[in-house]
C-alpha positions in Angstrom: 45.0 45.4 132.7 43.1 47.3 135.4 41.3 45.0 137.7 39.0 45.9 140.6 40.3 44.9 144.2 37.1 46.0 145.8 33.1 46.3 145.2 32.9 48.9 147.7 35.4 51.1 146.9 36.2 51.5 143.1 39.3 53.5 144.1 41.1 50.2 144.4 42.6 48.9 142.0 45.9 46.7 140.3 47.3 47.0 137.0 49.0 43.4 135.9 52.4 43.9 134.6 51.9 42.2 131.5 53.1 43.4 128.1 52.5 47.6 127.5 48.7 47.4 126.3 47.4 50.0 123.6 45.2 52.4 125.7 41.8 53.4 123.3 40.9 57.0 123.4 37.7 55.5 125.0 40.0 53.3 127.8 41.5 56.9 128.6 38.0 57.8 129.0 37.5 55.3 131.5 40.8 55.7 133.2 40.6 59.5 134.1 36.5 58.6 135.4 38.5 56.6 138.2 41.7 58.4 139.0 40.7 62.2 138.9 38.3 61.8 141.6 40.9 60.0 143.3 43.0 63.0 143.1 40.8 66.0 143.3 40.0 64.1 147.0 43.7 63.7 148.0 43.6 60.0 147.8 46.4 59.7 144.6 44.7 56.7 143.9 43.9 55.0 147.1 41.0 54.6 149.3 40.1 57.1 151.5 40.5 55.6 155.2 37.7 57.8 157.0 35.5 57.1 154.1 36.2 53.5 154.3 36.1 53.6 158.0 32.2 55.7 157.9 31.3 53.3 155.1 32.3 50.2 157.5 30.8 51.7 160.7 27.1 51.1 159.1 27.7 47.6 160.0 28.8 48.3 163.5 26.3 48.2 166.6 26.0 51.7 168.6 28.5 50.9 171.1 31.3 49.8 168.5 30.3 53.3 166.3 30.8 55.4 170.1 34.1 54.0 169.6 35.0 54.5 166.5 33.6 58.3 166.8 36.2 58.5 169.9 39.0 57.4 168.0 38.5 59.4 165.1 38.0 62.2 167.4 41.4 61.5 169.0 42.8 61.3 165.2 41.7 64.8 164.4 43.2 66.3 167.5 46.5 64.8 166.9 46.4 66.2 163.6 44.8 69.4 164.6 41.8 68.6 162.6 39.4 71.5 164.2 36.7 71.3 161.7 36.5 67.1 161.7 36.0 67.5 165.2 33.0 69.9 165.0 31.2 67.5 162.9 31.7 64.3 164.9 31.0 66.3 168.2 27.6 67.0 166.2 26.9 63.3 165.3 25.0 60.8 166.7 27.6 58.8 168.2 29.3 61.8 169.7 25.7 62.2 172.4 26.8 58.9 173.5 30.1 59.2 174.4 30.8 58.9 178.5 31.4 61.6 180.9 35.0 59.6 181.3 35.6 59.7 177.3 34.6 63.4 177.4 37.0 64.3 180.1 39.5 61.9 178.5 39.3 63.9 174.8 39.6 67.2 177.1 42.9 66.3 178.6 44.7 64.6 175.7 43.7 68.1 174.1 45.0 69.8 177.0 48.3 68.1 176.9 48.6 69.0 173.3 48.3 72.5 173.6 50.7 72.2 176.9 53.2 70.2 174.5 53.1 73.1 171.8 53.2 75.8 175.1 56.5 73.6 176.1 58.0 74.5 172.5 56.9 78.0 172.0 58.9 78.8 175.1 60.1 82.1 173.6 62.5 82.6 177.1 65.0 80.0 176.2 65.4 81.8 172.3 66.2 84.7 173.8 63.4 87.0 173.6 62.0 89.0 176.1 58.4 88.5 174.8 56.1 86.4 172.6 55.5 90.1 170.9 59.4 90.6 170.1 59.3 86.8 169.1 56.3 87.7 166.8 57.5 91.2 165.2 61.2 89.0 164.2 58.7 86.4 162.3 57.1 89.2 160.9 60.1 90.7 159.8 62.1 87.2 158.8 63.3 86.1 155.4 65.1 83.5 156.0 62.9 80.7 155.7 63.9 78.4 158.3 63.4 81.3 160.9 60.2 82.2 159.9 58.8 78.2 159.4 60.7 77.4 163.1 58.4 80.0 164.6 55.3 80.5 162.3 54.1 76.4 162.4 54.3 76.1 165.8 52.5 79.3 166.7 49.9 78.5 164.2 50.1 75.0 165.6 49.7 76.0 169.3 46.9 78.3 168.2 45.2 75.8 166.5 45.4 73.5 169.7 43.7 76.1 172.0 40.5 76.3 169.6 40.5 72.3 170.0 40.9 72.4 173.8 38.2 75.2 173.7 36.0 72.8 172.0 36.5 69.5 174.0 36.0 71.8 177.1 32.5 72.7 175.8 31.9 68.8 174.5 32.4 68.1 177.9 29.0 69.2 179.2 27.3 69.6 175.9 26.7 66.4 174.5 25.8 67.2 170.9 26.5 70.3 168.9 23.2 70.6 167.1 20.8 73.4 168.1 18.2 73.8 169.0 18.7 72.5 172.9 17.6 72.6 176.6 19.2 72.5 179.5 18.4 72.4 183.3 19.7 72.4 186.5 21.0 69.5 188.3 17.9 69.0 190.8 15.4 68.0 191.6 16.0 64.7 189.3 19.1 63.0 187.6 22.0 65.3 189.9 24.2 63.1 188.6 23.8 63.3 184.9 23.5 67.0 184.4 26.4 69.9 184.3 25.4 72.8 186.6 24.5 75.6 184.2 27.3 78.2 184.6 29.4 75.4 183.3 27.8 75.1 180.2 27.8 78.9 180.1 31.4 78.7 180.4 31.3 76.3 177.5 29.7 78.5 175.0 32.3 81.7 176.6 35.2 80.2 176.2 34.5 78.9 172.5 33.8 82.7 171.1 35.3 84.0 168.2 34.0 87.4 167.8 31.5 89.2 170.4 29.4 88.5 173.3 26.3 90.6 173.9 25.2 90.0 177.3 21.9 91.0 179.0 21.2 89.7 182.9 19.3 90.6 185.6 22.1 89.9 188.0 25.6 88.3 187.8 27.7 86.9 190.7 29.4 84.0 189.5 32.7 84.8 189.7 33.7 82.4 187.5 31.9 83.3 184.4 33.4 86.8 184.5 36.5 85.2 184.9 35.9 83.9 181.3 34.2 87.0 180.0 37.6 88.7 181.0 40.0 85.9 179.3 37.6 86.4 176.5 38.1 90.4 176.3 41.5 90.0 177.1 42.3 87.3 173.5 40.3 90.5 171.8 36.3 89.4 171.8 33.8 92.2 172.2 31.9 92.1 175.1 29.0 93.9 175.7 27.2 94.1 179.2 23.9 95.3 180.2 22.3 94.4 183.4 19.7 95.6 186.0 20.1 99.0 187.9 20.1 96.8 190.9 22.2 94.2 192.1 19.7 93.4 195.3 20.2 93.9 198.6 22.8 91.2 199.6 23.9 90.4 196.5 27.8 90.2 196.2 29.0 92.4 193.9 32.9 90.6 193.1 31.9 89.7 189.8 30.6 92.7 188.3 33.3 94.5 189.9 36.1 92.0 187.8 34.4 93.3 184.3 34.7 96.8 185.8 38.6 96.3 186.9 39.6 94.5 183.3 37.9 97.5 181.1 34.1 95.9 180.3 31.9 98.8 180.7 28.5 97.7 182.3 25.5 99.5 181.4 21.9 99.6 182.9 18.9 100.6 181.9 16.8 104.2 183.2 14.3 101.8 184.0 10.9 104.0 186.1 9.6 102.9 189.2 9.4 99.4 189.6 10.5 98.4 186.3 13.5 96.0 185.7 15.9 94.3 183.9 14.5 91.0 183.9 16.4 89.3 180.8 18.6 86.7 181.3 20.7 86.1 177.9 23.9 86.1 176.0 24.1 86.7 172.2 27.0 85.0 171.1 28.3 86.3 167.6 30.4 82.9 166.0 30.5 80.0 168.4 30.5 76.3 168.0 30.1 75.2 164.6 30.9 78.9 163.6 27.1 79.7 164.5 25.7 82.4 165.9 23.8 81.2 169.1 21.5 82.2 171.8 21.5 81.4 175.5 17.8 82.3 176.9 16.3 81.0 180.1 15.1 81.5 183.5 18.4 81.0 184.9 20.5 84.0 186.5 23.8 83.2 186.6 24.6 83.6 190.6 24.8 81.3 193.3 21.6 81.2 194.3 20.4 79.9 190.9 22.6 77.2 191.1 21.5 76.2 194.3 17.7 76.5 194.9 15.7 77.6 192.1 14.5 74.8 189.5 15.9 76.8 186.3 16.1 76.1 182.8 17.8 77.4 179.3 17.5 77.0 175.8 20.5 77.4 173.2 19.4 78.2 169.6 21.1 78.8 166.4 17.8 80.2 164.7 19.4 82.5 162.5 15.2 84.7 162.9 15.7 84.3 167.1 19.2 85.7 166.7 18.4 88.6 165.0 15.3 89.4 167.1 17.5 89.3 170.4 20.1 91.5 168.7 17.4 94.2 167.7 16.2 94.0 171.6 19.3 94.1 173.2 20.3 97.1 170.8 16.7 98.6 172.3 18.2 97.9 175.6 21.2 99.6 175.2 20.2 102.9 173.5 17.7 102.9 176.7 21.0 102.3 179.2 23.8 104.8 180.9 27.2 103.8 181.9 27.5 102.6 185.9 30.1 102.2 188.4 30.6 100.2 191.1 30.4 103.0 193.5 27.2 103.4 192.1 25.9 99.6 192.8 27.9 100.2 196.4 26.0 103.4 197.2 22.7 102.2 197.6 20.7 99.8 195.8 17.5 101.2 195.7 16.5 102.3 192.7 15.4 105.9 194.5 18.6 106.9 195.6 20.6 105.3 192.7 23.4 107.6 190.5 24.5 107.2 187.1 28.1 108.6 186.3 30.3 108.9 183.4 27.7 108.2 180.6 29.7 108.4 177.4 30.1 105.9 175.8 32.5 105.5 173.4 30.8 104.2 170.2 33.2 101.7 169.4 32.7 99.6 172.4 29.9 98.7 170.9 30.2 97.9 167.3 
């Protein structure tokens, strides 16, 4: 006899050990409406603990459901659960969660993917190289060899894609799009992330190509993440103004030069400029294609002074449009150096060198 153990989850269940009953066509029937679900889901016949857990959670107050969005999210790194993350960093519960609890997510990530860094210490196997390592898995048939390497690679990859994400949770609160963002002052220092860090956020979390298009760029450290970025194989494409201004330091621009990003700028006339500040990011969080748009240069000064604001949509219409105008941009721009930024930056007296540009930088 099959008898219910729960009204709110009919995949419970207890058959009595009594004598071998006969089992009707139309029993069968009633049976497989039960169990197949069960299995097609992965329960085997048991409840489903997240389910149970979401189901449960409708009962809880806000503050018990931050929680419980905290420890699932804790769950789903140990497991290496990228996509469970992505949706709980885009609920509700996730906008609530403190700046502690975001920073704590961040490091037990961290740890994980220094764990899993620990293991794949190729040095101690013998192996000059992660690439040697790499080519013998390649190459391996004997299974243990290639499962020894290939899970924990996989494994360790998998974990810098979570850490990627909980770096960007950290200053953006929820993953849904469309969203604002501002500058610390002049109200609520204390509750906002400086821009560049959420710039940083979006950076580091790209899978495919950034298209960038800015006025200026001095912040060192967001070309330091453009050039990790370039360096784990994203695209990057860089356009900015003819001039950097007067006093403007010129480090950062120089960095994308040094690590092989070519930097365009426009043939603007007289007294035209680059004015755009924004970066088209190809497959970001939740896999979407975003846009970064504001008034907000990413140098110093912004930071400091100006009252500055950006929006981040997923618009799949606004994406498209800011591709068609950065591609406008481009086929109006030349190649530049930094000799050329160094030289003199007024637009009168400024050179353009080495225009070619090879056609696959930019595909």
């Amino acid at each position: 006899m099959i008898k219910y153990m729960s009204h709110t989850n009919p995949c419970e269940y207890e058959v009595t050990p009594q004598r071998a009953p006969h089992i009707s066509i139309k029993n069968m029937f009633t049976i497989s409406l039960v169990l197949v679900p069960s299995i097609l889901l992965g329960m085997e016949g048991e409840s489903d603990p997240k389910r149970a857990r979401v189901e449960d959670a409708q009962e809880l107050n806000l503050e018990e459901k931050v929680s419980l969005c905290e420890a699932d999210i804790k769950t789903c790194i140990g497991d290496f659960d990228l996509a469970s993350i992505s949706t709980l960093l885009a609920s509700e519960e996730a906008a609530e969660l403190s700046k502690e609890q975001r920073e704590a997510l961040y490091q037990m990530a961290l740890e994980k993917e220094h764990v899993l860094l620990m293991v794949l210490d190729l040095e101690s196997e013998g192996f000059d190289s992660q690439q040697e390592a790499q080519h013998l898995i390649d190459q391996a048939t004997d299974e243990v060899v290639e499962n020894k390497f290939s899970l924990i690679n996989r494994q360790h990859k998998q974990a810098k894609k979570i850490r990627c994400v909980m770096h960007a949770a950290k200053v953006i609160k929820q993953f849904r799009f469309p969203q604002a963002h501002f500058n610390p002052r002049p109200y609520r220092e204390s509750l906002r992330p400086s821009l560049d860090q959420v710039l940083e956020g979006l950076i580091v979390n790209e899978q495919e190509k950034i298209s960038v298009c800015c006025f200026h760029l001095t912040l060192f450290n967001v070309a330091a993440r453009l050039v990790e970025q370039k360096k784990e194989g994203i695209k990057i494409a860089f356009v900015t103004n003819r001039t950097q201004g007067d006093s403007a330091p010129l480090q950062a621009i120089e960095h994308l030069m040094e690590n092989g990003i070519v930097i365009l700028a426009p043939l603007s006339r007289s007294f035209e400029t680059n004015h755009h500040k924004f970066f088209i990011f190809s497959s970001n969080l939740l896999n979407k294609a975003l846009i970064w748009s504001g008034s907000y240069n990413a140098t110093g000064h912004s930071n400091e002074n100006p009252w500055e604001d950006v929006t981040i949509q997923d618009d799949p219409h606004m994406v498209q449009s800011y591709r068609e105008r950065f591609k406008e941009i481009r086929l109006a721009s030349q190649r530049v150096e930094i000799r050329d930024f160094r030289a003199n930056r007024t637009p009168s007296d400024f050179s353009l060198r080495n225009n070619n540009v090879p056609a696959h930088l930019w595909q």
